[in-house]
N, C-alpha and C positions, 0 to 999 in steps of 0.2 A: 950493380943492379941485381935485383933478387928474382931466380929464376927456378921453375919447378918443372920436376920431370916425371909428367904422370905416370908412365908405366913404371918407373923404378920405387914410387911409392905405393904403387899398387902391389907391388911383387912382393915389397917387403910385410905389407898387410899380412897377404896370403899367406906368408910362411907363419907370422905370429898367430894367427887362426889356429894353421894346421896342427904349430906348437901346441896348442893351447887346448885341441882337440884330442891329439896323441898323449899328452899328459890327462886331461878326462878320463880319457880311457882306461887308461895303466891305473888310476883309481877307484873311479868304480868297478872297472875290473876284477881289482881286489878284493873290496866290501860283496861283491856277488860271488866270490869264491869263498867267502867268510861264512855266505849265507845271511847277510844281513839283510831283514826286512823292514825297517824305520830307522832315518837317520834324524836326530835334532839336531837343528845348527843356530846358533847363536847370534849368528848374523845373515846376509844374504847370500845366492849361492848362485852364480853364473849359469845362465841359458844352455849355456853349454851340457853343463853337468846335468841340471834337471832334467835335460833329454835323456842323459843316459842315464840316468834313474828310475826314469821313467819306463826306460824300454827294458831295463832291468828288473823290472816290476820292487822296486825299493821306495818305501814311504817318506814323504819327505816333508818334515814341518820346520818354516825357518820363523828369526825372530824368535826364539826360545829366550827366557830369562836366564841369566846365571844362576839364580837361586834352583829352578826349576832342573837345569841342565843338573846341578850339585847332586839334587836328590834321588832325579833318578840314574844317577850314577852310583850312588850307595845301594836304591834299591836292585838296579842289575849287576853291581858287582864288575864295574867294568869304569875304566879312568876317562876324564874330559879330553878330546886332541885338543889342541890347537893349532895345528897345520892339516893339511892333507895328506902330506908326506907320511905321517906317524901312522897312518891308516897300513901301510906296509909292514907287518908282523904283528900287527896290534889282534888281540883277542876281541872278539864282542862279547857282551856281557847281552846275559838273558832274564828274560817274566816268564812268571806263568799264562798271562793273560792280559791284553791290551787292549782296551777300545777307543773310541772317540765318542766323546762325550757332547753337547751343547747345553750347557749352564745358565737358566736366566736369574740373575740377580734384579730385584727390585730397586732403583736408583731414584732419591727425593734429588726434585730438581732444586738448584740452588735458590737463595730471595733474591727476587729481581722486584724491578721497578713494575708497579701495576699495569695492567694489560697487555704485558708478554708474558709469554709462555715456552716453555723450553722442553721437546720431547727428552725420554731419558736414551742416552746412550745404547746403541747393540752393545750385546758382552760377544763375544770371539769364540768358538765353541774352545775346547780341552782334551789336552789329551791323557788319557787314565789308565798309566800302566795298570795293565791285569790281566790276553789270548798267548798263542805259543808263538814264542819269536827270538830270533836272533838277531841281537841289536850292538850297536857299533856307534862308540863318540867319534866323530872325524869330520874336517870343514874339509866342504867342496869348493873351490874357490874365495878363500879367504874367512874369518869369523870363528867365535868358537862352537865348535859341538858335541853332543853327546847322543849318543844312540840308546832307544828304548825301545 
């Protein structure tokens, strides 16, 4: 018979948390030692982390393209992680000047069958290296990234 024993699966939770929190730490720790103020990540980035990002006052845009991460890693002069570990002696790479941008493109809806109608899509706003910053590629919790 198959039997569960709730507090010893609870306890083992908790330590994975704490894990998982003490390792947060030890890296954003580092990127706020670095002085980095936007991180890009290429994928998504654990609750965890974006709190201490957060509280770190560090900008954080996930979902970044590879293409995107590419360039502005040329334009800061600074390499893609792809772990979070690498963030441990890694250099940020810096802009002169950075903002956020919201871009609207004009989008023709595709031919459809007569009397539907199809709104066009939001565009996502952007972001435009160009303000003073110290920026850092490095994933928080898995995916790749680049800081600008």
């Amino acid at each position: 018979p198959l039997e569960h024993e709730e507090s010893g699966f609870s306890s083992s939770l908790d330590s994975i948390r704490q894990q998982e929190d003490e390792h947060m730490e030890m890296i954003v720790g580092e990127m706020a030692k670095l002085k980095v103020d936007l991180l890009l990540v290429g994928g998504s980035v654990c609750y965890t982390a974006k709190e201490k990002l957060l509280k770190r006052g560090i900008a954080l845009a996930v979902g970044v393209k590879p293409s995107v991460l590419a360039r502005v890693s040329r334009c800061t002069n600074t390499p893609v992680l792809l772990s979070p570990a690498q963030v441990l002696g890694a250099m940020p790479g810096t802009c002169g000047r950075w903002r956020v941008e919201n871009v609207s493109v004009p989008v023709e809806p595709p031919s459809i069958a007569a009397g539907m109608s199809v709104l066009p899509a939001a565009v996502p706003p952007r972001v435009v290296t160009s303000g003073s910053s110290g920026l850092m590629p490095s994933p928080a919790c898995g995916g790749s990234m680049g800081i600008a």
